[in-house]
Residue frames as a rotation matrix with the C-alpha (Angstrom) as fourth column:
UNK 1
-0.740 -0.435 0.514 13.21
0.153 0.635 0.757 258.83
-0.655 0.639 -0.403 198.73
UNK 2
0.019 0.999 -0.028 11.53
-0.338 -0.020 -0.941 259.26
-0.941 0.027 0.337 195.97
UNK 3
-0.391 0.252 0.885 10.07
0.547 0.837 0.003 256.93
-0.741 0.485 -0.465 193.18
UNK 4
-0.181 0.519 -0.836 8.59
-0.889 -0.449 -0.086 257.51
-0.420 0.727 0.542 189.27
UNK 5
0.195 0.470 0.861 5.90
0.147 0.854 -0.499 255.37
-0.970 0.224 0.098 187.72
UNK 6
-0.760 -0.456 -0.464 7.09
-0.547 0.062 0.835 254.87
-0.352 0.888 -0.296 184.05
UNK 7
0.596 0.772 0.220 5.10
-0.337 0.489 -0.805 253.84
-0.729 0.406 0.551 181.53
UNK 8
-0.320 -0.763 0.561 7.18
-0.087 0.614 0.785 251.44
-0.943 0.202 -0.263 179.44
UNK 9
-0.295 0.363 0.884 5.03
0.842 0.535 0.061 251.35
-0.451 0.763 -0.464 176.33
UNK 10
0.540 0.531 0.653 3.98
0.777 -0.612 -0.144 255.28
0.323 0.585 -0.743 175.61
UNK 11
-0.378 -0.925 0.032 7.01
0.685 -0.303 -0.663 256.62
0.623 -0.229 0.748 177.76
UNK 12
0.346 0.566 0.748 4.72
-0.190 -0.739 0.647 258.60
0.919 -0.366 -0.148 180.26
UNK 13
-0.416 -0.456 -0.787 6.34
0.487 0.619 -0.616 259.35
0.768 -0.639 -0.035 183.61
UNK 14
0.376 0.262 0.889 4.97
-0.236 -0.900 0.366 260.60
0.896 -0.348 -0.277 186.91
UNK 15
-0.676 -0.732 -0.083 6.95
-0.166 0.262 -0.951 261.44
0.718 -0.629 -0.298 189.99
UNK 16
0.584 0.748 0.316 5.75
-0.264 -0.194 0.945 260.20
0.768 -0.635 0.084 193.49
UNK 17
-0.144 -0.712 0.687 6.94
-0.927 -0.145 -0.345 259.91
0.345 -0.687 -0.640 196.81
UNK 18
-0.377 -0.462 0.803 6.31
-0.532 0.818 0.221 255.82
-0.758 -0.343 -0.554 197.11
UNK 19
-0.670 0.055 -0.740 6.30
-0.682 0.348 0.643 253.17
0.293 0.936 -0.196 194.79
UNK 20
-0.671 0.722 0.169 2.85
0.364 0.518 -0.774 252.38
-0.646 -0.458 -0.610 195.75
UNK 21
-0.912 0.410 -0.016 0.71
-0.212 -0.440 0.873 252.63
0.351 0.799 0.488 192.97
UNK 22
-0.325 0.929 0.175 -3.38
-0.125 0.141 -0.982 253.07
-0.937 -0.341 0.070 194.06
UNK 23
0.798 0.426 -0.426 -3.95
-0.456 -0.034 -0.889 253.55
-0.393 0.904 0.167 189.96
UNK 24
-0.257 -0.890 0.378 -1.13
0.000 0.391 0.921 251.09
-0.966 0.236 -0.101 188.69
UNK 25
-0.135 0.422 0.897 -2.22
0.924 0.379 -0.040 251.81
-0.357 0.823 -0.441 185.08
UNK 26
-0.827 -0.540 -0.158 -1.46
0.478 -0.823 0.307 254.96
-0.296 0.179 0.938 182.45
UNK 27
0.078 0.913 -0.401 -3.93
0.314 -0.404 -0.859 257.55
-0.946 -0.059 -0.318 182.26
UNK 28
-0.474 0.073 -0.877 -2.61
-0.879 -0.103 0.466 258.30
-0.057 0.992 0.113 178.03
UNK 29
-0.696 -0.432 -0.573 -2.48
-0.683 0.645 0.343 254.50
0.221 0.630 -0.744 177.37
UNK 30
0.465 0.784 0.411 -3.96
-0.855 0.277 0.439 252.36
0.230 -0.556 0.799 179.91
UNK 31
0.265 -0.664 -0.700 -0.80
0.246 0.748 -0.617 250.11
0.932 -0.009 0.361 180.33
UNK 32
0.685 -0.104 -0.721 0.82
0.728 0.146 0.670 249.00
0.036 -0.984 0.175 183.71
UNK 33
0.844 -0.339 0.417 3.23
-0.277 -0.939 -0.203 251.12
0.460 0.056 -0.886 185.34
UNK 34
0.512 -0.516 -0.687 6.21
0.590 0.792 -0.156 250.05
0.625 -0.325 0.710 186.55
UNK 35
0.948 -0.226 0.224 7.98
-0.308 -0.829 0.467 252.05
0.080 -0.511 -0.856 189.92
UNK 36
0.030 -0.987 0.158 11.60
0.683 -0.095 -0.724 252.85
0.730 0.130 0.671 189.66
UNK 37
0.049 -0.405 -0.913 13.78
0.748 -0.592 0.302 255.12
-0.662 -0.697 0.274 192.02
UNK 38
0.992 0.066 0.106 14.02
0.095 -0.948 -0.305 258.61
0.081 0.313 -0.946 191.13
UNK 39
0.102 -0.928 -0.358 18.14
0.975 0.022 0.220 259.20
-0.196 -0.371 0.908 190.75
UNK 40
0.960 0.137 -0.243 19.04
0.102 -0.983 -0.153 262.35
-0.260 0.123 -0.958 190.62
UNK 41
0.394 -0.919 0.006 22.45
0.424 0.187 0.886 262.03
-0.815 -0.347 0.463 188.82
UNK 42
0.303 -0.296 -0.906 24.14
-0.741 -0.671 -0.029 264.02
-0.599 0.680 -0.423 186.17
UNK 43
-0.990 -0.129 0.062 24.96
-0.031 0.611 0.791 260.76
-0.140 0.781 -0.609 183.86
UNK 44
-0.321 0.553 -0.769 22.40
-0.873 0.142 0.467 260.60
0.368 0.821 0.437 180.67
UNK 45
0.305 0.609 0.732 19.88
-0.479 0.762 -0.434 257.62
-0.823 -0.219 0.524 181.30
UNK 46
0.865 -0.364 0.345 21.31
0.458 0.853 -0.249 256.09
-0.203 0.373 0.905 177.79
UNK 47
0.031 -0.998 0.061 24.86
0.206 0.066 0.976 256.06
-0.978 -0.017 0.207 176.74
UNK 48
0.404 0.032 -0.914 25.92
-0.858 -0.335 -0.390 257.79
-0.319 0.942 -0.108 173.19
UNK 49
0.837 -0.439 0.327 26.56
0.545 0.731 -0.411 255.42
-0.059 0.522 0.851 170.59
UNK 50
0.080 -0.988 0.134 30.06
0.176 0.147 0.974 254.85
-0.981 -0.054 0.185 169.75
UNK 51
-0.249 0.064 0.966 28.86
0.927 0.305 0.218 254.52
-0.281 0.950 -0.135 165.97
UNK 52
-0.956 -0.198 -0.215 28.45
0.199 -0.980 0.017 257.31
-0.214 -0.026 0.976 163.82
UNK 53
0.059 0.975 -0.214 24.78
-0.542 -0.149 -0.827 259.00
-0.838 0.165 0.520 162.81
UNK 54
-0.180 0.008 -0.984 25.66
-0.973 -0.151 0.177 257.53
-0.147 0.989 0.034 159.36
UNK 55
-0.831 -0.255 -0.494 26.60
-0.174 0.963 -0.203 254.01
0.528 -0.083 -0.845 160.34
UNK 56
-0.669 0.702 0.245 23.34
-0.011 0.320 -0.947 253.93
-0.743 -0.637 -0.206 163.25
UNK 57
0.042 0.591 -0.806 21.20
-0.869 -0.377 -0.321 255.06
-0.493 0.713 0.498 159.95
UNK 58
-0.300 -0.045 -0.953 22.31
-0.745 0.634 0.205 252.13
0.595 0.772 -0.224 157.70
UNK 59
-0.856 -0.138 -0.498 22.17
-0.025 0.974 -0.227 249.54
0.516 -0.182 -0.837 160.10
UNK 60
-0.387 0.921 -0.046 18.52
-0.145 -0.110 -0.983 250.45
-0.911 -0.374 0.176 161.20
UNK 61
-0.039 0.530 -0.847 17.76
-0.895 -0.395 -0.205 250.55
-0.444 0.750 0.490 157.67
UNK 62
-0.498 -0.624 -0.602 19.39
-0.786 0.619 0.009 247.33
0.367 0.478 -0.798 157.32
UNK 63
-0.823 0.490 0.286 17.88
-0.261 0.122 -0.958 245.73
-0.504 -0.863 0.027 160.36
UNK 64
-0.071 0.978 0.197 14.32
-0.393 0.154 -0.906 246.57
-0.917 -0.142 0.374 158.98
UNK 65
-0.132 -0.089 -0.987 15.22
-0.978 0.176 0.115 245.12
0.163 0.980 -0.111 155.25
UNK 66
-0.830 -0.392 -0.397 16.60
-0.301 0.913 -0.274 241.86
0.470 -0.109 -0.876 157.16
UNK 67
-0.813 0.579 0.068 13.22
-0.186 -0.148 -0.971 241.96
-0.552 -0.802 0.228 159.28
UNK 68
0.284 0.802 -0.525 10.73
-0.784 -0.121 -0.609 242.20
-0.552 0.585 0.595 156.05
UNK 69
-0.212 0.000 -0.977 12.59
-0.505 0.856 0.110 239.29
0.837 0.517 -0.181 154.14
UNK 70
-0.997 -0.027 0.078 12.20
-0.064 0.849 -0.525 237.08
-0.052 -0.528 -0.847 157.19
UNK 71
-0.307 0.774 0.554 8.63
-0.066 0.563 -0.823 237.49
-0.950 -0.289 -0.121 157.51
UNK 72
0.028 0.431 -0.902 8.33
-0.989 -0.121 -0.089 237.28
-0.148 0.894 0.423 153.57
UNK 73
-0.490 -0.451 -0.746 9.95
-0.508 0.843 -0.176 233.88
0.708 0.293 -0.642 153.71
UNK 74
-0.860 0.473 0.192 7.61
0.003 0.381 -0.924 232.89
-0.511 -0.794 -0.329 156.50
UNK 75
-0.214 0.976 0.024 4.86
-0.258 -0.033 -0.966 233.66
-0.942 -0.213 0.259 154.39
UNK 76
-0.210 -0.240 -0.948 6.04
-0.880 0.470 0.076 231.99
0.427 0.850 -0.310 151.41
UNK 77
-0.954 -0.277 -0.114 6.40
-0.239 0.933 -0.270 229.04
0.182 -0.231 -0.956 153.59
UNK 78
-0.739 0.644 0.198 3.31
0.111 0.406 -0.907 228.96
-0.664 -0.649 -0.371 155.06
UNK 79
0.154 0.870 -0.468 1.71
-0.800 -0.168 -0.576 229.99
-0.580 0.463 0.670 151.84
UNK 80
-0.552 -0.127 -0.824 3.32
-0.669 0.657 0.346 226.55
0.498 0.743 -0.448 150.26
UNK 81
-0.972 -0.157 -0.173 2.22
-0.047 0.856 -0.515 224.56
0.229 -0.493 -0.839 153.03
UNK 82
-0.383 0.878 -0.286 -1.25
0.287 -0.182 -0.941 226.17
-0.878 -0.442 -0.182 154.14
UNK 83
0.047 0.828 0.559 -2.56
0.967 -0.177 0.181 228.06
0.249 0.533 -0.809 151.36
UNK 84
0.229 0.366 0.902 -3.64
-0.187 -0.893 0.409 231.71
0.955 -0.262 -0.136 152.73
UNK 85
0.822 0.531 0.206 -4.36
-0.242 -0.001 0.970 230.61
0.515 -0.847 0.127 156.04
UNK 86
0.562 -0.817 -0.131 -0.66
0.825 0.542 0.158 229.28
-0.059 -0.197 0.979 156.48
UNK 87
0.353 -0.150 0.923 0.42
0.297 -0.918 -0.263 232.98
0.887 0.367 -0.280 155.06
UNK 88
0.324 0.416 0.850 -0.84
-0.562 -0.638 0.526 234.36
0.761 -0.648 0.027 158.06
UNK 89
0.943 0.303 -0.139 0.19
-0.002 0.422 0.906 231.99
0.334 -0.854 0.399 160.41
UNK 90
-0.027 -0.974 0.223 3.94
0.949 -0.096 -0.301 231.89
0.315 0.203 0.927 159.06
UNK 91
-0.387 -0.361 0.849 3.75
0.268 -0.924 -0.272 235.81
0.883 0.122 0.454 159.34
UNK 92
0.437 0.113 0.893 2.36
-0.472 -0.816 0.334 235.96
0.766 -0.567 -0.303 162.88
UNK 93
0.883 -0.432 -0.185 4.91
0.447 0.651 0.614 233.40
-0.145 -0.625 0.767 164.17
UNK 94
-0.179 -0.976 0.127 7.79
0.921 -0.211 -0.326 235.42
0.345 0.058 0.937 162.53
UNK 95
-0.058 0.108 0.992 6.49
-0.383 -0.920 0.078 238.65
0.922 -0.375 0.095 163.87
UNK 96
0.953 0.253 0.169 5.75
-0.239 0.279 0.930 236.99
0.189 -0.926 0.327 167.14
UNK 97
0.337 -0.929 -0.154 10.06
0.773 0.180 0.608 235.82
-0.537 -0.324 0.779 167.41
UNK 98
-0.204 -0.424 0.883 10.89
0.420 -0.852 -0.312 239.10
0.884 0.307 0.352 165.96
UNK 99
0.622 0.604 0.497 9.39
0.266 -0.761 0.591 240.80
0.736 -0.236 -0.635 168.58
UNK 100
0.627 -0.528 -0.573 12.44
0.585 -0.167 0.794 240.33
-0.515 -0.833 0.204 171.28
UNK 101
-0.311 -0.845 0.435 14.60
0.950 -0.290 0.117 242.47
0.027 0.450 0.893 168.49
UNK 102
0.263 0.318 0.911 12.42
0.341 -0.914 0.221 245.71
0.903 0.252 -0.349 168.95
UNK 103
-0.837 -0.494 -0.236 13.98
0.373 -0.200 -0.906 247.94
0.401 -0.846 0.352 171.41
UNK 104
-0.582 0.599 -0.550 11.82
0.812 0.404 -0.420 248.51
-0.029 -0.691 -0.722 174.22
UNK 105
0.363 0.433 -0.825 11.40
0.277 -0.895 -0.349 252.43
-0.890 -0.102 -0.445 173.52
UNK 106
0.202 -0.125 0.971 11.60
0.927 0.343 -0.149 253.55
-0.315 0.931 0.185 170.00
UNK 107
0.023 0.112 -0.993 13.23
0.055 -0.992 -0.111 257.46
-0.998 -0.052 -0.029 169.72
């Protein structure tokens, strides 16, 4: 059986033969590793979109439009309420609940 540590954050993998890790931590990055089974199967690890390249294109573009007014309006708010210092807090609370909308690996 055999097992690959993945790095989830810089996409570094290396294969081993258990998913014991003595160095549980990437040698690019310095993030954990996480052990998965090795499959050896002829299906693609993701599925093609259904959407065309045009349509995935807008709606990413869209996405990151709908992404930049939210944390503007966060930092409106928090500049009405705080001043500066509110700014910043509004904008690292709306980045901070944005953050489940980034996909985990970015190609």
């Amino acid at each position: 059986m055999e097992f690959r540590h993945s790095c989830s954050f810089c996409g570094r993998v290396r294969a081993a033969r258990t998913s014991v890790m003595l160095a549980p931590n990437c040698e690019r990055c310095g993030c954990a590793l996480e052990s998965v089974q090795a499959v050896t199967s002829t299906r693609p690890e993701r599925p093609p979109s259904s959407l065309p390249p045009l349509a995935t294109f807008v709606l990413v573009r869209v996405a990151i439009v709908l992404a930049l007014l939210t944390l503007y309006a966060a930092a409106r708010l928090g500049f009405d309420a705080g001043g500066a210092p509110g700014a910043i807090i509004g904008v690292g609370l709306a980045g901070f609940l944005l953050l489940p909308c980034v996909p985990k690996r970015i190609a």
